[in-house]
PDB file of N, CA, C and O in Angstrom:
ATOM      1  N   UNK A   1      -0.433  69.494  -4.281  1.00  0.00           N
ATOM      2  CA  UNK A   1      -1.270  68.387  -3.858  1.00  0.00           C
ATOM      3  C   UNK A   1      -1.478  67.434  -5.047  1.00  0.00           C
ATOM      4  O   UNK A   1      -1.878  67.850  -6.135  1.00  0.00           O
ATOM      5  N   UNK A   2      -1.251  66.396  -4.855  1.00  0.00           N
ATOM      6  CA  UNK A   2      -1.629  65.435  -5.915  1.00  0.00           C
ATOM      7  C   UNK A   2      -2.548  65.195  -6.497  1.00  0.00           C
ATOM      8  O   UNK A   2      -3.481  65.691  -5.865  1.00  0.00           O
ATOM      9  N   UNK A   3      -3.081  64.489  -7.776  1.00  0.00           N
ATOM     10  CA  UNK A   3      -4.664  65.092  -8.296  1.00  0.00           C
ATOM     11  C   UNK A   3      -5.181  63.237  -7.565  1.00  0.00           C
ATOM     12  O   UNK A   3      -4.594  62.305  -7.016  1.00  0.00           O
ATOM     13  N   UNK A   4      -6.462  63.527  -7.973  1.00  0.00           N
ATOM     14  CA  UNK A   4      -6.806  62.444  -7.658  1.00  0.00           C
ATOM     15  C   UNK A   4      -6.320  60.359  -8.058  1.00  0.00           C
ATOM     16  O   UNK A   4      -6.191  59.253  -7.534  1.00  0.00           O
ATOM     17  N   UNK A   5      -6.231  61.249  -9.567  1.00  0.00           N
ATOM     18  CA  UNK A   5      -5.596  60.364 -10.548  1.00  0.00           C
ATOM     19  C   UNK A   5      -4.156  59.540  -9.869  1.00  0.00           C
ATOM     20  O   UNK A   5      -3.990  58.330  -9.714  1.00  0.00           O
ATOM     21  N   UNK A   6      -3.374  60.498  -9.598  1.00  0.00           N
ATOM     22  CA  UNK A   6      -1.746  60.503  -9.485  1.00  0.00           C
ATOM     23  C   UNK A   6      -1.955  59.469  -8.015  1.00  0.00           C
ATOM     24  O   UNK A   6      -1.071  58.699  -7.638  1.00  0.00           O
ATOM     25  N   UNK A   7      -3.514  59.664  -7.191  1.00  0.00           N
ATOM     26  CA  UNK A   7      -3.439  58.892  -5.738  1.00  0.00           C
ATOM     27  C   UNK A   7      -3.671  57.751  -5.956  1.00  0.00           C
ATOM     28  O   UNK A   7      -3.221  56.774  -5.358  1.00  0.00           O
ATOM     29  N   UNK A   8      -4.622  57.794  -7.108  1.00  0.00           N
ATOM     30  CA  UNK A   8      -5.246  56.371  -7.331  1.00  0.00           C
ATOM     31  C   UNK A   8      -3.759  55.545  -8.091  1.00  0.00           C
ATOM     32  O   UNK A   8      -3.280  54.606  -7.455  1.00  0.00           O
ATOM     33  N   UNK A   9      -3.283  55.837  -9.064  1.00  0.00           N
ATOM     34  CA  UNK A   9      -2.212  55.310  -9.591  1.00  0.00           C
ATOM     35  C   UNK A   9      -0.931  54.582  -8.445  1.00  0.00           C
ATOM     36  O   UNK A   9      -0.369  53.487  -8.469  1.00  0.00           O
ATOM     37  N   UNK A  10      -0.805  55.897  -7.390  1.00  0.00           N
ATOM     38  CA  UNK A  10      -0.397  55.442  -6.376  1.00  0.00           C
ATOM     39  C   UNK A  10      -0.277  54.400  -5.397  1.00  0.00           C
ATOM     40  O   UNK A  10       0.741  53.850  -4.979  1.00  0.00           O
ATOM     41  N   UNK A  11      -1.860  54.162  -5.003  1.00  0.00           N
ATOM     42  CA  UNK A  11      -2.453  53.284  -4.198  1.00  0.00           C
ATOM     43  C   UNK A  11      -2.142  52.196  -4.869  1.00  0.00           C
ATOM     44  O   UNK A  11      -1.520  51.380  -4.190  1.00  0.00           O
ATOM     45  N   UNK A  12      -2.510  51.660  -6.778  1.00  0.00           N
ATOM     46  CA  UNK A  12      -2.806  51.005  -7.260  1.00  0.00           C
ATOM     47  C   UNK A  12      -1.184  50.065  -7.078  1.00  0.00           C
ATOM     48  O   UNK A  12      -1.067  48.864  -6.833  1.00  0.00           O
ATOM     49  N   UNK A  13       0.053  51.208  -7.319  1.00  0.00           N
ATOM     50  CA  UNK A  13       1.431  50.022  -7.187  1.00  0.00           C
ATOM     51  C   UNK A  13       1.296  49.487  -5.532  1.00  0.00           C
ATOM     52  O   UNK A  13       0.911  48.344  -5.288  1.00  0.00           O
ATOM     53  N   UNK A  14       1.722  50.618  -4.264  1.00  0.00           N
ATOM     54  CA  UNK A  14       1.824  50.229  -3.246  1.00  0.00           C
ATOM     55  C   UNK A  14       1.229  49.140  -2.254  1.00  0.00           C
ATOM     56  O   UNK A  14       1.771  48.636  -1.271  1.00  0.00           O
ATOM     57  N   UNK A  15      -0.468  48.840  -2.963  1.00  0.00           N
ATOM     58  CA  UNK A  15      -0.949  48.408  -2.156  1.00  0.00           C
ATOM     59  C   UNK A  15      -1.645  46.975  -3.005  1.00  0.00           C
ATOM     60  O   UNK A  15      -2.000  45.854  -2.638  1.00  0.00           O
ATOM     61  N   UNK A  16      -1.617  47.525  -3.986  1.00  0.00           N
ATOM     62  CA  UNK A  16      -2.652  46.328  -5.436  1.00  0.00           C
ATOM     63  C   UNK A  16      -1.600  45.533  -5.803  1.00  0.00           C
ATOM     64  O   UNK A  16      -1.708  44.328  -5.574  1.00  0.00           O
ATOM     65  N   UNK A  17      -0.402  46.033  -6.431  1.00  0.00           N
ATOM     66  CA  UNK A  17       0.567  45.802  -7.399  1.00  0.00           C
ATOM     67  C   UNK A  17       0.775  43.972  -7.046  1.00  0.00           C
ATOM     68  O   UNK A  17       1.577  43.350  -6.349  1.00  0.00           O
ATOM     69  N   UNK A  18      -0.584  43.496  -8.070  1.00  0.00           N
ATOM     70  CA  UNK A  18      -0.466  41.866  -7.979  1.00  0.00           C
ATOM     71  C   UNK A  18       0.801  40.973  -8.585  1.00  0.00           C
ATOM     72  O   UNK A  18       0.896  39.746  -8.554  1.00  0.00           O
ATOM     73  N   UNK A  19       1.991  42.168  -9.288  1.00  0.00           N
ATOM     74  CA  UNK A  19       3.273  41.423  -9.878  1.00  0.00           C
ATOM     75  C   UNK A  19       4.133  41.453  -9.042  1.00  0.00           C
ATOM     76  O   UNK A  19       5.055  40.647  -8.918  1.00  0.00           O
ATOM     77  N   UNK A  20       3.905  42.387  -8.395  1.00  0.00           N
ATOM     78  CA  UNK A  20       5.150  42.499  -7.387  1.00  0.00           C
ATOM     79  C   UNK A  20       6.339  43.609  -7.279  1.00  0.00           C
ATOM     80  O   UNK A  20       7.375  43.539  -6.619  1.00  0.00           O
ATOM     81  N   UNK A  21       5.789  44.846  -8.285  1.00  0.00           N
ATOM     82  CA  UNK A  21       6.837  45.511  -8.642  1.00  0.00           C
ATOM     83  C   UNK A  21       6.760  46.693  -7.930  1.00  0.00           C
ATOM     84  O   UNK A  21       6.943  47.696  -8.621  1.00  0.00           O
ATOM     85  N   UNK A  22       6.517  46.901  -6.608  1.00  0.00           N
ATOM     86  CA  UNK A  22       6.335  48.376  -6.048  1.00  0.00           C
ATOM     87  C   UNK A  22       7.943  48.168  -5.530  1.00  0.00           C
ATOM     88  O   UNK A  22       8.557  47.190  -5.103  1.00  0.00           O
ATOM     89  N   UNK A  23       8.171  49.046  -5.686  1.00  0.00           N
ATOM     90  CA  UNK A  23       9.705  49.691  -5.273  1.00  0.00           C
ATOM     91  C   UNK A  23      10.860  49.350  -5.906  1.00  0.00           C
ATOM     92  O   UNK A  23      12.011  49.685  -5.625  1.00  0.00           O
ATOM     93  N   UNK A  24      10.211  48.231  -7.324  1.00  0.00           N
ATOM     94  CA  UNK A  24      11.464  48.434  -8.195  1.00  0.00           C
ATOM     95  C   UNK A  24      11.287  49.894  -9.068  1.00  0.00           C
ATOM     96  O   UNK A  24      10.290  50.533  -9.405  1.00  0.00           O
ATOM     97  N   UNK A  25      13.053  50.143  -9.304  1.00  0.00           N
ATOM     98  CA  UNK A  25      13.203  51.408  -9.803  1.00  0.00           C
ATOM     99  C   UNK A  25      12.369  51.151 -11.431  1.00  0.00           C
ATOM    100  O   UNK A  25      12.192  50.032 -11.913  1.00  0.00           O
ATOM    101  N   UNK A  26      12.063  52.076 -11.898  1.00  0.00           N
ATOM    102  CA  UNK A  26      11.113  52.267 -13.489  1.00  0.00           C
ATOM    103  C   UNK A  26      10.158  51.597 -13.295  1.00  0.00           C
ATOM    104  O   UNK A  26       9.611  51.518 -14.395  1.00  0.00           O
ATOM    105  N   UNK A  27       9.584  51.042 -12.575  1.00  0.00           N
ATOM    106  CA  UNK A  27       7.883  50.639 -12.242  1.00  0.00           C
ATOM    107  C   UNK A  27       6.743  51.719 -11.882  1.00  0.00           C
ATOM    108  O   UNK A  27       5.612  51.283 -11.665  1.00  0.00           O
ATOM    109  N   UNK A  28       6.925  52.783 -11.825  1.00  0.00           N
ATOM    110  CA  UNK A  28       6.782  53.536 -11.391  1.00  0.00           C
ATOM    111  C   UNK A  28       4.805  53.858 -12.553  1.00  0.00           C
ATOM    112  O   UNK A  28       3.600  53.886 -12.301  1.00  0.00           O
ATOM    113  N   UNK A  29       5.423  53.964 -13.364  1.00  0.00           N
ATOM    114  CA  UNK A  29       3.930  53.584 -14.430  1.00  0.00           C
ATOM    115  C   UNK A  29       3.260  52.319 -14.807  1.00  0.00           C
ATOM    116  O   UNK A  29       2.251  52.318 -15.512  1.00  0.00           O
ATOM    117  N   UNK A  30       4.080  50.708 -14.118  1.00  0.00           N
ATOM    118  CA  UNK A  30       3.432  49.788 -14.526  1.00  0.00           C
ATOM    119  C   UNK A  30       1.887  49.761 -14.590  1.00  0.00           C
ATOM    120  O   UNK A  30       1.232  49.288 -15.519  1.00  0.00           O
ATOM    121  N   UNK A  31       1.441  50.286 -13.567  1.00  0.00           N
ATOM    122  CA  UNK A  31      -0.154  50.161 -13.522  1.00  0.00           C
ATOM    123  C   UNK A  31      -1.298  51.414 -14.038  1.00  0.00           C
ATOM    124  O   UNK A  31      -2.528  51.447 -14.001  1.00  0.00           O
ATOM    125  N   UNK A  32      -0.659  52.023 -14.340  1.00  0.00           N
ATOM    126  CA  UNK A  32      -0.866  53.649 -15.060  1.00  0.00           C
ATOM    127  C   UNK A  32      -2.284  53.400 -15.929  1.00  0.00           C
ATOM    128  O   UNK A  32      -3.033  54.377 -15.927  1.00  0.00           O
ATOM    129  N   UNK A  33      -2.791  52.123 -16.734  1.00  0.00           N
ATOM    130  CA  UNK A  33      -3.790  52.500 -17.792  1.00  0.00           C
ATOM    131  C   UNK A  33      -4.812  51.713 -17.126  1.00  0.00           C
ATOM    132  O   UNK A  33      -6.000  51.655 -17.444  1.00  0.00           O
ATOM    133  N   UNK A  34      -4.231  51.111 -16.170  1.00  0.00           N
ATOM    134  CA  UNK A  34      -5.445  50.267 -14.772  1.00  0.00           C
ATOM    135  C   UNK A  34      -6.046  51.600 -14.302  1.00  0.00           C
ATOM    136  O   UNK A  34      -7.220  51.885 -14.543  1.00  0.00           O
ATOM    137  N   UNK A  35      -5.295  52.334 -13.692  1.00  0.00           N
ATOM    138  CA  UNK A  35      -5.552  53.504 -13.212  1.00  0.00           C
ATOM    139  C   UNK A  35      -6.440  54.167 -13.535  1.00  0.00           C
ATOM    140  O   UNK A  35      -7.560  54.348 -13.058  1.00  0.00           O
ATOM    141  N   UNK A  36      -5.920  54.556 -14.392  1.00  0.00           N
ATOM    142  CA  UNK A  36      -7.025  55.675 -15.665  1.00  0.00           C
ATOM    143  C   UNK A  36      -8.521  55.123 -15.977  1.00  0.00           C
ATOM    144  O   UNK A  36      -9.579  55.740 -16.101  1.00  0.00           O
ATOM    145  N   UNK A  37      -8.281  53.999 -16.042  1.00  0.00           N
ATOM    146  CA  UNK A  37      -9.629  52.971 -16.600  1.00  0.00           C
ATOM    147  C   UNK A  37     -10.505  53.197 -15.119  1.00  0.00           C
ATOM    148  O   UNK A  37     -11.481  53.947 -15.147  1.00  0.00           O
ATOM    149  N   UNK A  38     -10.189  52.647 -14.081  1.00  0.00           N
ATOM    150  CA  UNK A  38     -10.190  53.252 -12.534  1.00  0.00           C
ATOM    151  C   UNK A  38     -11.127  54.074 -12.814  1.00  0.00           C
ATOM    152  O   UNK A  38     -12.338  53.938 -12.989  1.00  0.00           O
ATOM    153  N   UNK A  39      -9.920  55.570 -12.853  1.00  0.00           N
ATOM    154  CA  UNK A  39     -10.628  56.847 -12.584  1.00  0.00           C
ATOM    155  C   UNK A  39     -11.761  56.767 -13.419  1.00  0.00           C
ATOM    156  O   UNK A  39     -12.830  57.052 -12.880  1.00  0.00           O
ATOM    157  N   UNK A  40     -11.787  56.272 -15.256  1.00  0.00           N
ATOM    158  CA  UNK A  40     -12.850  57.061 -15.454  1.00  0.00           C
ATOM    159  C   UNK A  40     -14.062  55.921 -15.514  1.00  0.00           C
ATOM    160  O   UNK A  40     -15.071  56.242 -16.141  1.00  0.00           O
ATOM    161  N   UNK A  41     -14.018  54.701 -14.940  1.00  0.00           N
ATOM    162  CA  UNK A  41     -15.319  54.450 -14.219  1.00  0.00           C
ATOM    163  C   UNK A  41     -15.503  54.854 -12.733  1.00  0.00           C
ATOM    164  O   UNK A  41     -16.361  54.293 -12.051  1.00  0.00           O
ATOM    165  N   UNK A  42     -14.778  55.734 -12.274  1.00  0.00           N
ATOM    166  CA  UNK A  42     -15.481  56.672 -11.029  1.00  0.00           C
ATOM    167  C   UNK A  42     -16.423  57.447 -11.779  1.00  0.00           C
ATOM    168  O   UNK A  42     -17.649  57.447 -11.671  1.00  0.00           O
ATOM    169  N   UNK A  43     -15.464  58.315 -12.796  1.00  0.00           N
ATOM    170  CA  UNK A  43     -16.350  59.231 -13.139  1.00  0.00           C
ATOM    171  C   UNK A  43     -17.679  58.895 -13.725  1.00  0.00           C
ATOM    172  O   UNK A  43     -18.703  59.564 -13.587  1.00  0.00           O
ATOM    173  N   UNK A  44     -17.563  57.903 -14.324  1.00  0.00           N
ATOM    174  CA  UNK A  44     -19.134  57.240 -14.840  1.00  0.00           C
ATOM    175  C   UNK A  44     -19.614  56.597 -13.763  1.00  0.00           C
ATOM    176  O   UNK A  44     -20.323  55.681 -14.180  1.00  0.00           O
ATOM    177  N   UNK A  45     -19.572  56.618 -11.948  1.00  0.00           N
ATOM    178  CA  UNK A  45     -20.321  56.348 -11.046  1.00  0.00           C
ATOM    179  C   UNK A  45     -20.344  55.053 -10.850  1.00  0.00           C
ATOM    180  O   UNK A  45     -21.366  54.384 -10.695  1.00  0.00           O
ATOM    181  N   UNK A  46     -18.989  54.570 -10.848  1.00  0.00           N
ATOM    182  CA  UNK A  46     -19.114  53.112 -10.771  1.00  0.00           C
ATOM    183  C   UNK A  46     -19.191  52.776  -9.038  1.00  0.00           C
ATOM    184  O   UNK A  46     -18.895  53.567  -8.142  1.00  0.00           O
ATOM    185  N   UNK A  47     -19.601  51.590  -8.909  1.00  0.00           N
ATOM    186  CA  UNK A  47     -19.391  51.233  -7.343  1.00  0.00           C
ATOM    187  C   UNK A  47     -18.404  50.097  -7.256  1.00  0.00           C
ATOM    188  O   UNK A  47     -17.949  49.372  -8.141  1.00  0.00           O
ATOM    189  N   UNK A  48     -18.143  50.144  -5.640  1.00  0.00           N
ATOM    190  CA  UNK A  48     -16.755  49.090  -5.551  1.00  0.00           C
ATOM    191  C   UNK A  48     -17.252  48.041  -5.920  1.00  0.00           C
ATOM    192  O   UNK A  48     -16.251  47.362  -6.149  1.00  0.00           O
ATOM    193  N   UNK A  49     -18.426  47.200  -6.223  1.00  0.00           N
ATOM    194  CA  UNK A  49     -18.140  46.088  -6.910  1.00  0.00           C
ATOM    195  C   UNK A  49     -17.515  45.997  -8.175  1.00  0.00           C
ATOM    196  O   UNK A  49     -16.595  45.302  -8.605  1.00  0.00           O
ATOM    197  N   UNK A  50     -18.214  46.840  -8.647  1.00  0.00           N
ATOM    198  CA  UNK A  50     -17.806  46.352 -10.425  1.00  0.00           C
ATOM    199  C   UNK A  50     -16.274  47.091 -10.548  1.00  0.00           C
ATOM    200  O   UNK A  50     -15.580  46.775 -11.514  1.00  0.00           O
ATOM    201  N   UNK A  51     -15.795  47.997  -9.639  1.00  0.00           N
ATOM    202  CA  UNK A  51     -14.261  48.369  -9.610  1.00  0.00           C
ATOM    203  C   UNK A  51     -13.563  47.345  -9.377  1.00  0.00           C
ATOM    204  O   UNK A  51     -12.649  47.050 -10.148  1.00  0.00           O
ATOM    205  N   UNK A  52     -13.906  46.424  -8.028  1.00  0.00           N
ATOM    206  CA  UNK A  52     -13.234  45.067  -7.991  1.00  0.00           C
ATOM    207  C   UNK A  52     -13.729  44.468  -8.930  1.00  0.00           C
ATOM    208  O   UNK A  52     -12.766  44.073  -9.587  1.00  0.00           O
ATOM    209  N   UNK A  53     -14.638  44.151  -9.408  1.00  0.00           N
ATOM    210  CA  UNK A  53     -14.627  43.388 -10.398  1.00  0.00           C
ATOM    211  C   UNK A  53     -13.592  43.256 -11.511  1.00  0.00           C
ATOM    212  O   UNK A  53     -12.991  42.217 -11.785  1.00  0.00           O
ATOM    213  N   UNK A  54     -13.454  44.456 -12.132  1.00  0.00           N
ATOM    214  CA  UNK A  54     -12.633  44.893 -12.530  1.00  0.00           C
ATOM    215  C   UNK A  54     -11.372  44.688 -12.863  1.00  0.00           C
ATOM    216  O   UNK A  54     -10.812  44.399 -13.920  1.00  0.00           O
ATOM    217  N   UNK A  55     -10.875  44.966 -11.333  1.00  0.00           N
ATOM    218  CA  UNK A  55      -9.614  44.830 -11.075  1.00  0.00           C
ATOM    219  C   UNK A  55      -8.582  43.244 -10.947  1.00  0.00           C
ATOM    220  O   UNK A  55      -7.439  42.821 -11.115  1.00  0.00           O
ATOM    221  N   UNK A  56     -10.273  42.729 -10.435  1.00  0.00           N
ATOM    222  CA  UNK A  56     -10.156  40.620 -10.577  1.00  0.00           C
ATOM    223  C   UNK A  56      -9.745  40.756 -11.927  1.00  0.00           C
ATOM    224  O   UNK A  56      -8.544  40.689 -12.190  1.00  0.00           O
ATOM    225  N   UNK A  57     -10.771  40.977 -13.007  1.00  0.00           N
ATOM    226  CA  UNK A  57     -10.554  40.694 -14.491  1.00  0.00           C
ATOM    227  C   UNK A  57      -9.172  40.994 -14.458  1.00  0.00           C
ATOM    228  O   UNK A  57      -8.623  39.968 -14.056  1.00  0.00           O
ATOM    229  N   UNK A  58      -8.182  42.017 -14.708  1.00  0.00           N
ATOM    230  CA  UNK A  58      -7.082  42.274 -14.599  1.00  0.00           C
ATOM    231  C   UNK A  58      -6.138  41.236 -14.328  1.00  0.00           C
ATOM    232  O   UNK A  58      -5.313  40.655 -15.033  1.00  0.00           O
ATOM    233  N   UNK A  59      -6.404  41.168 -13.360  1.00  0.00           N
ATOM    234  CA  UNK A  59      -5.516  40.319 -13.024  1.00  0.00           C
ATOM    235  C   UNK A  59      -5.296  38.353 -12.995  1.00  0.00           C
ATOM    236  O   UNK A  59      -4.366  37.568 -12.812  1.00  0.00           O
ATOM    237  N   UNK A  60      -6.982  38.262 -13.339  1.00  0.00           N
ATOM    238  CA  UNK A  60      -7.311  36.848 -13.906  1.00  0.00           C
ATOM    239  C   UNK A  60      -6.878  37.148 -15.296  1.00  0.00           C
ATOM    240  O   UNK A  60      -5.722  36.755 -15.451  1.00  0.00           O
ATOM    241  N   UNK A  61      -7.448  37.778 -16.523  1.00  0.00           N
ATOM    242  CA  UNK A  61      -8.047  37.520 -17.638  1.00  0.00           C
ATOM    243  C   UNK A  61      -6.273  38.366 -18.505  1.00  0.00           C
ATOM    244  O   UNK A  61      -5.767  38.004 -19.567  1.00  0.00           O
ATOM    245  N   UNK A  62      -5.814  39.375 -17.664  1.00  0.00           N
ATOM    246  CA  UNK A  62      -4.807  40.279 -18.714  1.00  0.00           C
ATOM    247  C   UNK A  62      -3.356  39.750 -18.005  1.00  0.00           C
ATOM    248  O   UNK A  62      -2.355  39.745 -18.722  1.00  0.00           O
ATOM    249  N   UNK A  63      -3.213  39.170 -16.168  1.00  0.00           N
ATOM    250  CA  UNK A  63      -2.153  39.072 -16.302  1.00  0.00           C
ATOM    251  C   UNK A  63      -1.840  37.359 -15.761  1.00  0.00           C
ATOM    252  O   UNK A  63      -0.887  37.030 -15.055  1.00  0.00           O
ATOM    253  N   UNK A  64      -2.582  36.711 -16.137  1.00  0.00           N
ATOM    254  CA  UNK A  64      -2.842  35.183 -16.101  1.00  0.00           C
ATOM    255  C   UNK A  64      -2.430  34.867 -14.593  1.00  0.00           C
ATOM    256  O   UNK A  64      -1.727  33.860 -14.505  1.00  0.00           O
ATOM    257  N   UNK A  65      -2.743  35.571 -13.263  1.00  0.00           N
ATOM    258  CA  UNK A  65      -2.709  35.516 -12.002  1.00  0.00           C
ATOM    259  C   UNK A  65      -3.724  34.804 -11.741  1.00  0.00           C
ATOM    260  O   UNK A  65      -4.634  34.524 -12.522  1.00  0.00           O
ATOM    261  N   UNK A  66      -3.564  34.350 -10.178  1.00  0.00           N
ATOM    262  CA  UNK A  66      -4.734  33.847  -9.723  1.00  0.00           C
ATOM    263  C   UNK A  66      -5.231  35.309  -9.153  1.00  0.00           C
ATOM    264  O   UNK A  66      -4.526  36.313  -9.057  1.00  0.00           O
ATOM    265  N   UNK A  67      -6.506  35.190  -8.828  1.00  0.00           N
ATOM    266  CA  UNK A  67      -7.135  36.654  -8.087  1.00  0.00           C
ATOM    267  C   UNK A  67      -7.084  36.574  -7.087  1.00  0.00           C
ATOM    268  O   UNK A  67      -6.608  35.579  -6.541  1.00  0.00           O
ATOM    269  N   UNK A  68      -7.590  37.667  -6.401  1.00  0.00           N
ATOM    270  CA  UNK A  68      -7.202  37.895  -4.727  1.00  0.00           C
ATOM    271  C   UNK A  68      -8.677  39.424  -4.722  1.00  0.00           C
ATOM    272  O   UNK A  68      -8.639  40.652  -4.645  1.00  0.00           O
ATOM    273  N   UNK A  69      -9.785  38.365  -4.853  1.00  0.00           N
ATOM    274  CA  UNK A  69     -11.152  39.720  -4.641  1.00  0.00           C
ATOM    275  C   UNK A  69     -11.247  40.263  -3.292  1.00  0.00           C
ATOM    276  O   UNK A  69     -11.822  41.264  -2.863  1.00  0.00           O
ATOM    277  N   UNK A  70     -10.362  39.127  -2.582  1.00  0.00           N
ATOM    278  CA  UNK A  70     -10.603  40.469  -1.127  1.00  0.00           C
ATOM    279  C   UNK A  70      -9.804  42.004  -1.395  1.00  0.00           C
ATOM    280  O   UNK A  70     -10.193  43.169  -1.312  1.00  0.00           O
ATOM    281  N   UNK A  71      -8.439  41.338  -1.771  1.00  0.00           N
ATOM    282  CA  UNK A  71      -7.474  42.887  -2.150  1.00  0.00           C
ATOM    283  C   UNK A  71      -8.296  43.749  -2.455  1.00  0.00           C
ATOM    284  O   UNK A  71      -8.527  44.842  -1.937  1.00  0.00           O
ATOM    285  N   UNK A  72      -8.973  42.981  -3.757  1.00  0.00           N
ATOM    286  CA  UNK A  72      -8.953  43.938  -5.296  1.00  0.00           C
ATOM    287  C   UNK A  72     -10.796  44.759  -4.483  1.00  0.00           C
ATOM    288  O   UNK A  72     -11.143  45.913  -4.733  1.00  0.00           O
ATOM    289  N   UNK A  73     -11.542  43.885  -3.667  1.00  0.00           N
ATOM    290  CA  UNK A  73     -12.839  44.884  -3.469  1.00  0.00           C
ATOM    291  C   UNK A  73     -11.875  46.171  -2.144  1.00  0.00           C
ATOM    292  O   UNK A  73     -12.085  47.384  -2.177  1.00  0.00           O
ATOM    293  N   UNK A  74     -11.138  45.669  -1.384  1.00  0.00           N
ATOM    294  CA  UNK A  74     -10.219  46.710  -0.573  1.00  0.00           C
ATOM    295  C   UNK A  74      -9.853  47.668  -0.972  1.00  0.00           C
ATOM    296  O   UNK A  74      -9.942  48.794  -0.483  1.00  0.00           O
ATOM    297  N   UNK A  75      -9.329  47.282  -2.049  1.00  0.00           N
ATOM    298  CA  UNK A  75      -8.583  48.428  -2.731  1.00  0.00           C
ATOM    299  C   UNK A  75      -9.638  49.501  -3.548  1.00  0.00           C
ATOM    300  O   UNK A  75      -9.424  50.699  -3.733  1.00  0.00           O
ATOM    301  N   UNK A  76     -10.700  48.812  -3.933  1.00  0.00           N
ATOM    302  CA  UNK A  76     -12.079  49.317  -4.832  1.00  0.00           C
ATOM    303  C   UNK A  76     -12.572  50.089  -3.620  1.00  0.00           C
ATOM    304  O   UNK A  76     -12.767  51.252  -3.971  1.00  0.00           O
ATOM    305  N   UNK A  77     -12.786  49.951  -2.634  1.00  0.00           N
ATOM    306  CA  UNK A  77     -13.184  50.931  -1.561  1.00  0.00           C
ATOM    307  C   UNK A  77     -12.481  52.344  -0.725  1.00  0.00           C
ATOM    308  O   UNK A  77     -12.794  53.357  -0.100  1.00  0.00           O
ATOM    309  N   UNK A  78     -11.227  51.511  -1.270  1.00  0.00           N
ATOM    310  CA  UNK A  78     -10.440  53.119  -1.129  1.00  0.00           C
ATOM    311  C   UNK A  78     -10.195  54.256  -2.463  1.00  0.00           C
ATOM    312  O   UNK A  78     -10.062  55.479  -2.436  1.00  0.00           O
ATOM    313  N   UNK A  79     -10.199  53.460  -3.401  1.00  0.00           N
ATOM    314  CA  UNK A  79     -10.455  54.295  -4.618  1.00  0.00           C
ATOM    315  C   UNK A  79     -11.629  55.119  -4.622  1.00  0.00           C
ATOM    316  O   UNK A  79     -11.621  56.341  -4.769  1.00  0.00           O
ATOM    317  N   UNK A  80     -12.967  54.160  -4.400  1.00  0.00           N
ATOM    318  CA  UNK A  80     -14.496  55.080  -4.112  1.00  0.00           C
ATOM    319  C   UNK A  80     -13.794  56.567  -3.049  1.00  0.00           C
ATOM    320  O   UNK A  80     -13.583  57.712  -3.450  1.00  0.00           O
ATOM    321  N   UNK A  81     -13.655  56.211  -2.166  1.00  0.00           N
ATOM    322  CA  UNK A  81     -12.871  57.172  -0.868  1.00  0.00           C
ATOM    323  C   UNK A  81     -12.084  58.120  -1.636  1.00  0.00           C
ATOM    324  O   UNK A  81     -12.560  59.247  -1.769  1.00  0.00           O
ATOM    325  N   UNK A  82     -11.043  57.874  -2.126  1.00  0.00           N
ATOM    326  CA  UNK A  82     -10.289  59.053  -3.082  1.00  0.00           C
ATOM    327  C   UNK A  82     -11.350  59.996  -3.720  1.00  0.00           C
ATOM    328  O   UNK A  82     -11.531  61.206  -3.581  1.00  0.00           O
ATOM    329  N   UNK A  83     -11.894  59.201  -4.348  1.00  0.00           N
ATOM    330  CA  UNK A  83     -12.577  60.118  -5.400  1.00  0.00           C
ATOM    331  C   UNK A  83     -14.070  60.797  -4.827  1.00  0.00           C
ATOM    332  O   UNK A  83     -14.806  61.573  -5.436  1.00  0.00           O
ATOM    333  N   UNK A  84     -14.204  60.368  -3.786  1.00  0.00           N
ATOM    334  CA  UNK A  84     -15.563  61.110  -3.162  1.00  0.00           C
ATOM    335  C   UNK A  84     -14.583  62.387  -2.208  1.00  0.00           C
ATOM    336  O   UNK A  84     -15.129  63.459  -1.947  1.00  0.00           O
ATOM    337  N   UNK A  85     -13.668  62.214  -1.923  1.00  0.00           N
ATOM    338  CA  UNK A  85     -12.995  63.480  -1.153  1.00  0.00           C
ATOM    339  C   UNK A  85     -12.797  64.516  -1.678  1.00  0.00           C
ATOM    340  O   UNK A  85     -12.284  65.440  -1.046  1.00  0.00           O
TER     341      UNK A  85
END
């Protein structure tokens, strides 16, 4: 069974991946330290805002995108979901 981590990392290419790289071959870790950062503000009890929040910054501030806060709180609500299961 996959750990929680490995789902969230998961979710994060298939469904987040604001570059565009889910299903190119060796992308496979592009989003890997998003992830982690992720998990361990679950573990410090974060809520889906400040996860989307988050995840906006990312993608405004680290990968000079425009944002997309509906995705990024969507996606912050299924992460909460992972990690409460």
């Amino acid at each position: 069974m996959p750990s929680k981590l490995d789902l969230i990392r998961a979710l994060l290419l298939s469904e987040w991946d604001p570059i565009g790289v889910s299903g190119c071959e060796g992308a496979e870790d592009e989003y890997d330290r998003y992830a982690l950062q992720v998990f361990k503000m679950l573990q410090d009890g974060a809520d889906v805002a400040s996860i989307a929040s988050y995840l906006t910054g990312v993608v405004t501030n680290r990968m000079s995108l425009t944002g997309r806060p509906e995705v990024d709180r969507r996606i912050a609500a299924r992460v909460l979901m992972i990690h409460r299961s």
